[in-house]
N, C-alpha and C positions, 0 to 999 in steps of 0.2 A: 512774538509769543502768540502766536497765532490757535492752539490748544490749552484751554488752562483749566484748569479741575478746580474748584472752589468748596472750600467743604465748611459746613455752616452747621449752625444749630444753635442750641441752648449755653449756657455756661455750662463746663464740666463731665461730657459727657465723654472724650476722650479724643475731641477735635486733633490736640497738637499730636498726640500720641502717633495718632495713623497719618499726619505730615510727617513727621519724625519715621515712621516704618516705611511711607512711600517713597520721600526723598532720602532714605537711607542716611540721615545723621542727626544732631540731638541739636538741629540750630533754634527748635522752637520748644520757649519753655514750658513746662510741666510740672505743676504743683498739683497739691491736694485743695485748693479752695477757686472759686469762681472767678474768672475777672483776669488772668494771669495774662493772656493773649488781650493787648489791644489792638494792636495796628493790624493790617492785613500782611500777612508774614510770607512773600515769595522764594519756592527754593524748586528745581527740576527732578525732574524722575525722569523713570524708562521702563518700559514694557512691550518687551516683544520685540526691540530695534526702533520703538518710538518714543520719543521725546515730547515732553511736554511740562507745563510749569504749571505748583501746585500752591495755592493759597489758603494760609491756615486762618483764619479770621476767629477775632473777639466773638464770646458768647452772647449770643442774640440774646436782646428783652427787650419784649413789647411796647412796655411802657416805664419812664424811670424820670427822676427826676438828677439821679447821680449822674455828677460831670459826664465822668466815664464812662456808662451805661448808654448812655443816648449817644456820644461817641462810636463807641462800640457800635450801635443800632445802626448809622452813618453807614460806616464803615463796611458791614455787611451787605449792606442795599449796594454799594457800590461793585464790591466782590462780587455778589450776584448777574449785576449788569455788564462785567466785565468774560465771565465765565461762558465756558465752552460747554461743562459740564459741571450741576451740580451735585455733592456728596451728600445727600441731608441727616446728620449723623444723629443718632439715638440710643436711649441709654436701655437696656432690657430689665435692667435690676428696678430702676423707676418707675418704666413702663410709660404710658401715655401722658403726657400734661397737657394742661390749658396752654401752654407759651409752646409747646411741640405742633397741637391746631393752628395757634397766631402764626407759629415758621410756616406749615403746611400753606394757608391760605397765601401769603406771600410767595411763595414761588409756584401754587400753581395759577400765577398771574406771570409768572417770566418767562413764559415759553420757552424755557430752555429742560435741555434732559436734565432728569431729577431722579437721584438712586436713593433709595431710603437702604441708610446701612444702619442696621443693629448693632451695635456693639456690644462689647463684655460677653459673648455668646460662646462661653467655654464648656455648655456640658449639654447632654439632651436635652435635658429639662427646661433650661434656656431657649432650645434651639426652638422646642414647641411655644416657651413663652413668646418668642418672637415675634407666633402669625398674628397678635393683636394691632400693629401696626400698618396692618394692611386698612384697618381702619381710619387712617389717613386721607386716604384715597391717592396716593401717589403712584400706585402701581408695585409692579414687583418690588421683595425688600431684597436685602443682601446681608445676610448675619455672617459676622466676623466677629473677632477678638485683636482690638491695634496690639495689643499689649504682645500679643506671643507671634501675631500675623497669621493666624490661620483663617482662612476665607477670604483674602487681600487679593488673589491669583484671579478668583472664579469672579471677583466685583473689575478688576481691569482690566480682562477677557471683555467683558459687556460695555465698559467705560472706555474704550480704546475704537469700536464700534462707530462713533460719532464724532470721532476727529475728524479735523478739515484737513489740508495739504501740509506736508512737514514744515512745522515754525525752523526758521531762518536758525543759521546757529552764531550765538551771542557771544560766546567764549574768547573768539578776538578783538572784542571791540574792548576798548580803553577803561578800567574802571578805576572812578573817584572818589574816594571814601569821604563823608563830611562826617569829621569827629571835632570833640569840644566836651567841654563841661556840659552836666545840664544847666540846661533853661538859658541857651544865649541864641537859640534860635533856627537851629540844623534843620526840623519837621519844615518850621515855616518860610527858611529858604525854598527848600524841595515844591513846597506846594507852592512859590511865586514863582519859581523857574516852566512848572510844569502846566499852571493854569486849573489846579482844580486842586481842590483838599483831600490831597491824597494821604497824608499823614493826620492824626491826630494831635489839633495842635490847644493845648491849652497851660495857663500861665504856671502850672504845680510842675517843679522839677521834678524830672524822672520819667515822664509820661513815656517818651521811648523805649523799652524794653527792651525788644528785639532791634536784631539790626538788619534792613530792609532793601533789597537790590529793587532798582527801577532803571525801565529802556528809556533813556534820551532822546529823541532826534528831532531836532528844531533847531531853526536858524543858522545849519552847516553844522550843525555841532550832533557828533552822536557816540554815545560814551552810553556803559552803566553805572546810575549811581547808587552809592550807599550810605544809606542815613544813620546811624548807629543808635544806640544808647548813649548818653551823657554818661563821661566818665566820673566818676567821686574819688573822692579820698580814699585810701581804703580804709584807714578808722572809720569811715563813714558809712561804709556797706558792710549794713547788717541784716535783711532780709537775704534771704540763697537768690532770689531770683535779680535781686542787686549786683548781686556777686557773678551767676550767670551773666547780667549784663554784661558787665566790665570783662567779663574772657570773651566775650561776643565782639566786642568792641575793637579788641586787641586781634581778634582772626580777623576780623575785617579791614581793621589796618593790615595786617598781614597780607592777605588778597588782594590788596588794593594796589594800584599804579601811582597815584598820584592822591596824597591827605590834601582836604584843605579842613586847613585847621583854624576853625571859625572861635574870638575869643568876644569877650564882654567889653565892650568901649569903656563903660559908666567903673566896672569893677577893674579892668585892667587886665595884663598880663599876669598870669599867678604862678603859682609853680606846679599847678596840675596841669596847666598849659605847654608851661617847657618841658613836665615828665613827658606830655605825650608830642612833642616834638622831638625829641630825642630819640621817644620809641620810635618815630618813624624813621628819623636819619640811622638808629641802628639797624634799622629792615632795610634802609637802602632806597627809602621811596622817596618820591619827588612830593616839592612840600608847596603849598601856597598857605599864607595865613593871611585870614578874613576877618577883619576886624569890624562886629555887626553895632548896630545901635550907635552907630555915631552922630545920627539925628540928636540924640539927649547931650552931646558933648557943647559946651559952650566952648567957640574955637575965635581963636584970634589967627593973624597969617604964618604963626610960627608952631600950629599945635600940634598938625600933620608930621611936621620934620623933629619935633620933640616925640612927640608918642612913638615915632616910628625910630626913633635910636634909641629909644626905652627899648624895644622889643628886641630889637638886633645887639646890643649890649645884652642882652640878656639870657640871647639863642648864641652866644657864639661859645666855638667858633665859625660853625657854620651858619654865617648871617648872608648870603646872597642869595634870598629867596625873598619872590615877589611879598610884598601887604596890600590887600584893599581894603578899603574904606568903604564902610556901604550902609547903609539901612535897610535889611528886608522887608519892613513895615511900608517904609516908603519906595521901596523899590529903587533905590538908588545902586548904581553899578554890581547890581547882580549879577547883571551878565558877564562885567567885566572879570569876574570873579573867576568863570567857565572860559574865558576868552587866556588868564594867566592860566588854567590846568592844563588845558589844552597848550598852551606852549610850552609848561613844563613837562608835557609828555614828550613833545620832540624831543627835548633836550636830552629827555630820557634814553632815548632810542637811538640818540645822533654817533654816527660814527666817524671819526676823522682821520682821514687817508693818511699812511705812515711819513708818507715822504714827506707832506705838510704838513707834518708834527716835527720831524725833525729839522725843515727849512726852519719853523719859527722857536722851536725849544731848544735845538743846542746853540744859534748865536745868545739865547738868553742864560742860558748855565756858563758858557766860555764865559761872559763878562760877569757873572756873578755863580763863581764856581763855590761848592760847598768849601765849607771852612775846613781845612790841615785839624789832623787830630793825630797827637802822638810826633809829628814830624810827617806824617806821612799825605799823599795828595789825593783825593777824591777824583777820578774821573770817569765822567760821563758819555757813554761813545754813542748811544742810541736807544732810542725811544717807541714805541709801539703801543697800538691801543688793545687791548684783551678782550675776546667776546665775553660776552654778560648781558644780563638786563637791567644794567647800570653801568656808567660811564669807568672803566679801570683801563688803569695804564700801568704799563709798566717799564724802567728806565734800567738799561742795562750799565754795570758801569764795575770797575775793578775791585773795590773794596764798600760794598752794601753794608756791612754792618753797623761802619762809619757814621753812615747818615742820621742828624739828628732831626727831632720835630720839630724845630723851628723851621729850617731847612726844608721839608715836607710842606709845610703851608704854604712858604713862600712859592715852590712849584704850581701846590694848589691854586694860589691866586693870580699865578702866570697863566696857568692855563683856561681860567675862570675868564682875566682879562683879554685872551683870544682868541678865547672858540666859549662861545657863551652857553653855561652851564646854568642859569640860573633855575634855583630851584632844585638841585640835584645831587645827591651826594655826590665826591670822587673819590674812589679808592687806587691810590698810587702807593707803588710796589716797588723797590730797588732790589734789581737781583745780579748777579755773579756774570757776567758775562760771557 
């Protein structure tokens, strides 16, 4: 991500608006009050046949004593120190503040390029209000309107100028969604894996709003990850921007290669846990589940093997997918965590040659052939694996209709026991020969 456009300012002034028109889609929320954006929000744009990645960041304040607010503050310094190019957004209708001087003097201490764009500038009168800006001292402004996009073109005409060599493109590298309930701990894995607080992390569920792609690559491992929003109930989301989360949440599992679905040690498995396991084995994704906070668990030598046939009694039928054990606070087998995605992605991708499916699956169907229905006899001639971006097969044989779900598992865990699948749905098929 070698070009990244960082757009900054005050609360409110229409930051996510012009992310949402640059990267052409609504992944960053937009409300009418202050504060809506906390985390620093990554999504790509294009201009001109160039590429590059755009960060929508929490509303800058100077000074706060709110959690959030000095969060947020965090947060923007970092975006700033990370950026290619800064966006310094402003509002025309407000016009000038004390906290738009306090942005001003902060970036021009970052040596980096700095556009003052106006926004709301939908009519002459505006366009003239705008030149007060220049009292800033940042240099040329850029008046726009995010809302309808006019003046978007003539600001990344100039912002396009100061790119470095084309960023690498990320679109085939591996992505891992961490979804979960709020407040078990998703932000503060990301930020132990990564070495810096990259997410905002504090003890009030919900803090996550958006859901957040970040480049991986350390220690052989390099994947993009996704932090999401805590899922709720849905009696429980009752703010729209709640609501937004949780469909942000669900596109992200969507997008995603491989959930790891991080749960509460102390609280347990719940059943917003296995809703959103299920949602992922209906998308077809490869699953690990991260079981955080086991530090607080008082364990004897049996707790491991009891909590973990809680959870698999609970997910099935599909229970052969990895559990770790971990403490993010203590940093206990975190990495192990990225070491099971990562091989549930093979598993993902694995394809196995026809002939060695049918060397090892028809002596196992001969000595345990589907059961006679009606009088009549099931037979099985041959077997082949189906392209996809998950594991399908499909079993050729003279009367499919025959076959029951019991029958179907039982292939499943044939096939599970010899070409290891862990982690991954299987979709098997019986069809007409």
């Amino acid at each position: 991500m070698s070009n990244i456009v960082a757009i900054v300012g005050r609360p409110n002034v229409g930051k996510s608006t012009l992310y949402n028109r640059l990267t052409e889609t609504r992944k960053a929320i937009v409300d009418d009050y202050s504060g809506v954006t906390r985390d620093r929000h990554y999504g790509t744009a294009e201009w001109t046949d160039k590429n590059f990645t755009v960060i929508d960041t929490g509303g800058y304040v100077a000074h706060s004593d709110d959690v959030f607010e000095a969060a947020i503050r965090e947060q923007v310094v970092i975006a700033i120190e990370e950026a290619t190019v800064i966006l310094f957004m402003v509002d025309v209708v407000t016009g000038v503040t004390d906290l738009d001087d306090d942005i001003a003097k902060l970036l021009r201490r970052s040596n980096k390029p700095v556009f003052v764009v106006v926004n709301k500038v939908d009519n002459n009168q505006r366009l003239n209000d705008a030149s007060i800006f220049y009292s800033l001292g940042l240099g040329e402004i850029y008046s726009l309107s995010a809302m309808s996009g006019s003046g978007t073109g003539e600001l990344l005409d100039e912002v396009i100028k100061h790119f470095e060599d084309e960023p690498e493109d990320e679109n085939q590298l591996p992505k891992y969604a961490i979804v979960g309930r709020p407040n078990v701990g998703k932000s503060s894995l990301i930020n132990a894996l990564i070495g810096k607080e990259r997410n905002i992390v504090t003890p009030i569920a919900g803090t996550t709003r958006d859901s957040i792609h970040i480049h991986y690559n350390q220690y052989g491992h390099e994947f993009m990850l996704i932090d999401t929003a805590g899922l709720r109930k849905k009696t429980k989301v009752k703010e729209n921007i709640e609501f937004y989360s949780v469909m942000r949440t669900i596109k992200a599992l969507e997008e995603a290669d491989v959930i790891i679905l991080m749960i509460d040690a102390v609280e347990g498995i719940e059943s917003q846990d296995i809703n959103i396991f299920h949602l992922a084995e209906k998308n077809k994704k490869g699953v690990v589940i991260l079981v955080n906070k086991w530090d607080l668990i008082e364990k004897n030598t049996k707790t491991t093997g009891v909590f973990e046939d809680t959870i698999r009694d609970k997910i099935a039928p599909f229970t052969d997918v990895p559990i770790v054990f971990t403490s993010v606070v203590e940093k206990q087998r975190i990495y192990k965590s990225l070491e099971a995605a990562s091989k549930v992605y093979e598993n993902k991708l694995k394809k196995i040659p026809t002939s060695k499916l049918n060397d090892v699956m028809l002596p196992i169907i001969e000595n345990y052939p589907p059961p006679a229905v009606k009088g009549k006899y099931v037979k099985i001639k041959y077997v082949t694996q189906i392209n996809g971006s998950s594991p399908m097969f499909a079993f050729f044989c003279n009367l499919p209709q025959y076959i029951k779900e019991p029958y179907k598992r039982f292939i499943e865990n044939k096939l599970r026991e010899n070409f290891d699948f862990t982690g991954v749905p299987i979709q098997i098929y019986f069809r007409q020969k």
